[in-house]
C-alpha positions in Angstrom: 85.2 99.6 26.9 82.4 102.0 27.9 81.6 104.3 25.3 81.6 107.7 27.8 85.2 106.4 28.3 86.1 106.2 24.3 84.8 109.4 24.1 86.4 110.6 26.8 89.8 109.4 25.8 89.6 110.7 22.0 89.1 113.8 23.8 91.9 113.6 25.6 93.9 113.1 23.2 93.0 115.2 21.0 93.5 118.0 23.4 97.2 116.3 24.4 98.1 116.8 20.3 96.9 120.3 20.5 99.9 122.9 21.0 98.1 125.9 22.3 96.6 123.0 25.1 100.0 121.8 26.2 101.1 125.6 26.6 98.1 126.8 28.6 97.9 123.9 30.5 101.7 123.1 31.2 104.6 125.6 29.6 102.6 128.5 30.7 101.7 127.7 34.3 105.2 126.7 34.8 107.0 129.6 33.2 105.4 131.8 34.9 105.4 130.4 38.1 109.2 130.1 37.7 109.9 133.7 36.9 107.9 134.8 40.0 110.1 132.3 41.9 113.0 134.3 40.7 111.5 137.6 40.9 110.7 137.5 44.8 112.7 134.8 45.6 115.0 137.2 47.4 111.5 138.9 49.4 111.3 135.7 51.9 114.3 137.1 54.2 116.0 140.4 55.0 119.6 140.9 55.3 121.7 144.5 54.8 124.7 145.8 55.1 124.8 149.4 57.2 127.5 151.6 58.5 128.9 152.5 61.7 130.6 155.6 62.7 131.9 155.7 66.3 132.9 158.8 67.5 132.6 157.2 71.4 135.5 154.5 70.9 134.3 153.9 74.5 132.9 150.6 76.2 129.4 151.8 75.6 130.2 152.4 72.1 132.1 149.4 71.9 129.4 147.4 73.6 127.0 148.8 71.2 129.5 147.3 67.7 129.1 144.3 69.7 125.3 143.9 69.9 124.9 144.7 66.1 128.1 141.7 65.4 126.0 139.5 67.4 125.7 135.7 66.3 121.6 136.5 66.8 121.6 139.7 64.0 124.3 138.0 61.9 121.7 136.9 59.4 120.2 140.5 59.6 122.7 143.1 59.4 126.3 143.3 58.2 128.3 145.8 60.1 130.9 147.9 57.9 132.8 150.4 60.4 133.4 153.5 58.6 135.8 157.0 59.4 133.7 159.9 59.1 129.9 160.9 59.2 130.4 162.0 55.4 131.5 158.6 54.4 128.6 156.9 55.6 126.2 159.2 54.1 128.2 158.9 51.0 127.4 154.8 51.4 124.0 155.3 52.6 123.2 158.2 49.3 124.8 155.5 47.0 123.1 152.3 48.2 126.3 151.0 49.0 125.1 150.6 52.5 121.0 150.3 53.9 121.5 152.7 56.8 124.6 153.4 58.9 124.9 154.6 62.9 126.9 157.3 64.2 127.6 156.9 67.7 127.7 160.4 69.3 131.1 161.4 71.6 131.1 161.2 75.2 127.8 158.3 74.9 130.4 156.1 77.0 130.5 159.1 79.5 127.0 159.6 80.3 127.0 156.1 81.1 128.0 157.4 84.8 125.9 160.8 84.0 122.7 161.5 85.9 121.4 163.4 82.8 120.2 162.4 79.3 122.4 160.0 76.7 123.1 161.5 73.7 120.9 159.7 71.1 122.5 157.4 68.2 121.7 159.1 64.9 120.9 156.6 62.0 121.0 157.4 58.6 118.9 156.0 56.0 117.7 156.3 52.5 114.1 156.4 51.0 115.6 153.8 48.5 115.7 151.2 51.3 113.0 152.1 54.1 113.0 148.6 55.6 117.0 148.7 56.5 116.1 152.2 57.8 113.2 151.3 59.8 115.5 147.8 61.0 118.4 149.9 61.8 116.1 152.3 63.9 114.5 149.5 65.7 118.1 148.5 66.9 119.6 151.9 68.1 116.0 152.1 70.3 116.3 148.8 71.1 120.3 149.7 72.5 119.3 152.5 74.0 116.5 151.6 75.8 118.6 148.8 77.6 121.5 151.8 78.1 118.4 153.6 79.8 117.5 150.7 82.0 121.0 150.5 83.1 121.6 153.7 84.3 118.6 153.8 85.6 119.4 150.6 87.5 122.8 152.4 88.9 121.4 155.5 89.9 118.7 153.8 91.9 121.6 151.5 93.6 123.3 154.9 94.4 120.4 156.4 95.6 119.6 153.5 98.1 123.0 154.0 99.8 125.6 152.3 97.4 128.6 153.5 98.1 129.7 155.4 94.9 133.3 153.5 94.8 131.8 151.2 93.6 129.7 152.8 90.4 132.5 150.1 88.1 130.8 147.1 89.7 127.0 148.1 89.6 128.1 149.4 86.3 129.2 145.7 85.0 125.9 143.8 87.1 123.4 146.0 85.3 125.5 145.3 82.3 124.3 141.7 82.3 120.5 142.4 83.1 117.9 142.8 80.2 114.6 144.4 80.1 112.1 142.9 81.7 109.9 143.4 78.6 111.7 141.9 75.3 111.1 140.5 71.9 112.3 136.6 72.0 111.7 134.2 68.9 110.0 131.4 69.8 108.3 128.5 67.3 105.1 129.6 66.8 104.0 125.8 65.6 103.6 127.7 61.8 105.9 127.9 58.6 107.1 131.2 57.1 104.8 131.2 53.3 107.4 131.6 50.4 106.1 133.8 47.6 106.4 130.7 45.3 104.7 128.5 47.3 101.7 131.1 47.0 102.0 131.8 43.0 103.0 128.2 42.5 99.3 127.4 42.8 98.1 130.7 41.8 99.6 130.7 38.6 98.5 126.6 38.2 94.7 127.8 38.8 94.9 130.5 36.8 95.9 128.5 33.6 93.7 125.9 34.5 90.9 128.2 34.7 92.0 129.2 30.9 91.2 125.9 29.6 87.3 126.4 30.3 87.7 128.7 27.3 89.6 125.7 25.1 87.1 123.0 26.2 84.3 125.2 25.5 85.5 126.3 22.1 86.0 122.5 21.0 82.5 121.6 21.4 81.3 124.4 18.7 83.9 123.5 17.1 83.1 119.6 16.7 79.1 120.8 16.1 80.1 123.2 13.6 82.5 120.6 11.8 79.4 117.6 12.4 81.1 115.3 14.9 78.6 115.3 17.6 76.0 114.6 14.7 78.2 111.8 13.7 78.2 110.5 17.4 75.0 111.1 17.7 73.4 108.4 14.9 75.7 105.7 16.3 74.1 103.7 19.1 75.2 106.2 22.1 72.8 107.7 24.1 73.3 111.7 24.9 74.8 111.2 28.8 77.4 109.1 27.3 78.2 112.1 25.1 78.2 114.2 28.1 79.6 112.0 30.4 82.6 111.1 28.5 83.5 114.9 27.6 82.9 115.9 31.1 86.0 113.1 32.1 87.9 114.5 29.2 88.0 117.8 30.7 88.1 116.8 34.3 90.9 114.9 33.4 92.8 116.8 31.5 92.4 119.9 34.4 93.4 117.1 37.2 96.7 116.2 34.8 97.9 120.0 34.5 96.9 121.5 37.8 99.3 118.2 39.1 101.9 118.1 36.7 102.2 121.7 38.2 102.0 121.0 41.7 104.7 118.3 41.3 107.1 120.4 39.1 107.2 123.2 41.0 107.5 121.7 44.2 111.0 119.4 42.8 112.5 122.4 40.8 111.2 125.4 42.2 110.7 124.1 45.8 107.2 125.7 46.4 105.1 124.1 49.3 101.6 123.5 48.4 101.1 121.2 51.5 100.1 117.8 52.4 99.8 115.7 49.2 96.7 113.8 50.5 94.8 117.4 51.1 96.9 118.6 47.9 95.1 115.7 45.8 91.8 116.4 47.0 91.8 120.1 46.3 93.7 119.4 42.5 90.4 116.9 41.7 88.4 119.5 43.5 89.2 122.4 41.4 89.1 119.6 38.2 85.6 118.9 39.1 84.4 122.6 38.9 86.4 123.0 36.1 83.7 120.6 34.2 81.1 122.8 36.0 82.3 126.1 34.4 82.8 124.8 31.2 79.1 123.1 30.6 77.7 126.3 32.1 79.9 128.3 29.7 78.7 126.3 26.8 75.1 126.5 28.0 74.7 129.9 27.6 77.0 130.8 24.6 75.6 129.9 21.3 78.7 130.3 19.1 82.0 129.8 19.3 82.9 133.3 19.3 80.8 133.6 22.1 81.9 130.8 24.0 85.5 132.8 23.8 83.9 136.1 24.9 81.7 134.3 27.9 85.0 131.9 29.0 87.2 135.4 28.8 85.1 137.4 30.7 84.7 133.7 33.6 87.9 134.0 34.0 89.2 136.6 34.6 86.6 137.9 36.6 87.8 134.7 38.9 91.2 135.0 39.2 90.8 139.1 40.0 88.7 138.6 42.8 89.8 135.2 43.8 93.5 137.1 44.1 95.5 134.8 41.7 98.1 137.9 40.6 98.4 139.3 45.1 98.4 138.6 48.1 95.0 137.8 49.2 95.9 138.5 52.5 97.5 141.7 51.7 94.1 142.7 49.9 91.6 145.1 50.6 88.8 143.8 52.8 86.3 144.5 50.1 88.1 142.1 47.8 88.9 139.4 50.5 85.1 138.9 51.0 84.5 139.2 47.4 87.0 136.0 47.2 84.9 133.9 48.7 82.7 133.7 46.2 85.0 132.1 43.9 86.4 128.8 44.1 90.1 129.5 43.3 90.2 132.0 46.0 88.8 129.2 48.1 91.8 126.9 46.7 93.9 129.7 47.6 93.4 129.8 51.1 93.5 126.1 51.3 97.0 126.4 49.7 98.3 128.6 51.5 96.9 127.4 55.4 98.4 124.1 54.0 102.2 125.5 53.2 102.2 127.9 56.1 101.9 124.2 58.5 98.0 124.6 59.5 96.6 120.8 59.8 95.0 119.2 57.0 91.2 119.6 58.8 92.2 123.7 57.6 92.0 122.3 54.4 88.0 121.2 54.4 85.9 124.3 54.5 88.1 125.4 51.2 87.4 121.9 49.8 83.6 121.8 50.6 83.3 125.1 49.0 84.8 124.5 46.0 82.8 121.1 45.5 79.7 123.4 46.2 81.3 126.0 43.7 81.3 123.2 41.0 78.0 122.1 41.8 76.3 125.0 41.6 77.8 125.5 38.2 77.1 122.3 37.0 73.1 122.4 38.2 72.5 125.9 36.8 74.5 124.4 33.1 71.7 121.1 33.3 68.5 124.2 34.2 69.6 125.9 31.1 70.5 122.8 28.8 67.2 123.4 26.3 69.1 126.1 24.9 72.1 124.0 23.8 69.5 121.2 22.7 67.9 124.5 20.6 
């Protein structure tokens, strides 16, 4: 057996038998990522319940009840008819209700009225803006069709209708629709779940912890005279460093997966393709090597290996937007992301889950490969100090 591979495999599993590795590179990762899951797993849809108060009990009013009980809103709103407008501000002020509508007398009326409906009065709550702002959206959206229907009769009148029959232009216009409208149409893309972004978010982010572990080993097995011990047997220094570089790739490659996988069958997160997914996992394992040589590099202790690896990392994951929405970011800190290879991964991630084609996937992946390279050259430039 090659000796980089011995080396690599006592490595391995000496990091396997280590607690605090198992926990930062599997418990943790998938802990948290399953209490996000839980915490905004209810953020992916909306759905309320709101009030309505119907003072009309006309067919406007009537016609109205029925757009809101629709089969196209029933996975929006839940309509609750209430008695009074006290009642439904009652329900509204105690969140037992998102908003409620009060349908203003005589709205049937003014149907057959030259002059302006009375307007629909929703209530809402700051507590719950988005049923408010929902609810608001669909009284305009009513309205504005009421408007185009009167409008619609009137004109017919106007032309010479005779006004006998106002109940039969009534009904026609009835059945017309704006000739401007919202209509949901596949749009070739896939709505991104909240896990399936801090699924991977939270995967990179405890892989990026282990450059601190991998780091810290090495001084650990200089201190303690391992690598000295390796070093009079018969093995030449790039076996040494080859076979600790597989170790850690390896071992990054093993959790970031073990991840992917878990929280894709319990957790259903999407990271994408597995091909792509693959790629990106050995990817991100690759710069993890990187990191960790260049962290080792320029520490001379241990204690400063810990210091250097903290500071890596967490510098990474705030601008790379491990913990939001890169998306959602300021602009600043969306170009400041792609400098870093996890907000690279990110994007990749996320283009995957949301249905992009795997081609989305390569810019990300030649970035991070560059990422991991460019760690890796500058860690070999600076490699007389370690050698010191």
């Amino acid at each position: 057996m090659p000796v980089a591979l011995v080396i690599a495999l006592k490595d391995l599993r000496q990091r396997l038998r280590d607690r605090s590795a198992l926990i930062l590179g599997f418990v943790a990762p998938l802990a948290v990522a399953g209490l996000i899951s839980l915490a905004f797993g209810g953020v992916d849809t909306f759905h309320a319940d709101v009030a309505v108060v119907d003072h009309d009990t006309g067919p406007v009013s009537a016609g109205f009840t029925a757009f809101l009980t629709s089969p196209a809103l029933a996975d929006v709103v839940t309509v609750r008819r209430v008695d009074s407008d006290a009642a439904a501000a009652r329900m509204v002020r105690d969140g037992t209700v998102g908003a409620a509508f009060v349908v203003p007398a005589g709205w049937s009326g003014a149907m057959h009225g030259s002059g302006p409906a009375p307007d629909v009065t929703v209530l809402a709550s700051a507590d719950s803006p988005v049923a408010g702002q929902v609810a608001t959206s669909l009284a305009e959206a009513f309205s504005a069709q009421l408007d185009a229907d009167r409008l619609s009769v009137a004109a017919a009148l106007a032309a010479g209708t005779a006004p006998t029959r106002t109940a039969e232009l009534t009904a026609a216009a009835a059945q017309g629709r704006l000739p401007e409208s919202v209509v949901e149409r596949p749009a070739g893309t896939k709505v991104l779940s909240a896990r399936s972004y801090y699924a991977p978010a939270m995967g990179i982010f405890f892989l990026l912890f282990s450059i601190g572990f991998g780091a810290r080993s090495f001084f650990q097995e200089r201190s303690a005279g391992t690598l000295d011990r390796i070093a009079a047997a018969p093995v030449g220094p790039g076996a040494i460093l080859l076979g600790k570089s597989l170790a850690t790739f390896a071992y990054g490659a093993i959790s970031l997966g073990t991840v992917a996988v878990a929280t894709s069958l319990v957790f259903h997160a999407d990271w994408g393709p597995p091909p792509m997914v693959v790629a990106l996992v050995l990817a991100l394992s690759f710069t993890l090597v990187g990191l960790t040589a260049l962290v080792i590099t320029v520490a001379r202790t241990e204690r400063q290996a810990d210091g250097v690896a903290a500071m890596l990392t967490f510098g990474l994951v705030l601008l790379g937007g491990n913990f939001i929405f890169i998306s959602a970011a300021p602009p600043t800190l969306r170009t400041l992301s792609l400098f870093t290879p996890n907000g690279w991964a990110l994007r990749a991630f996320t283009d995957l889950a949301g249905g992009a084609g795997w081609t989305a996937a390569l810019p990300p992946l030649l970035a991070i490969l560059a990422f991991g390279a460019a760690a890796m050259g500058a860690a070999v430039l600076l490699r007389r100090r370690v050698l010191a």
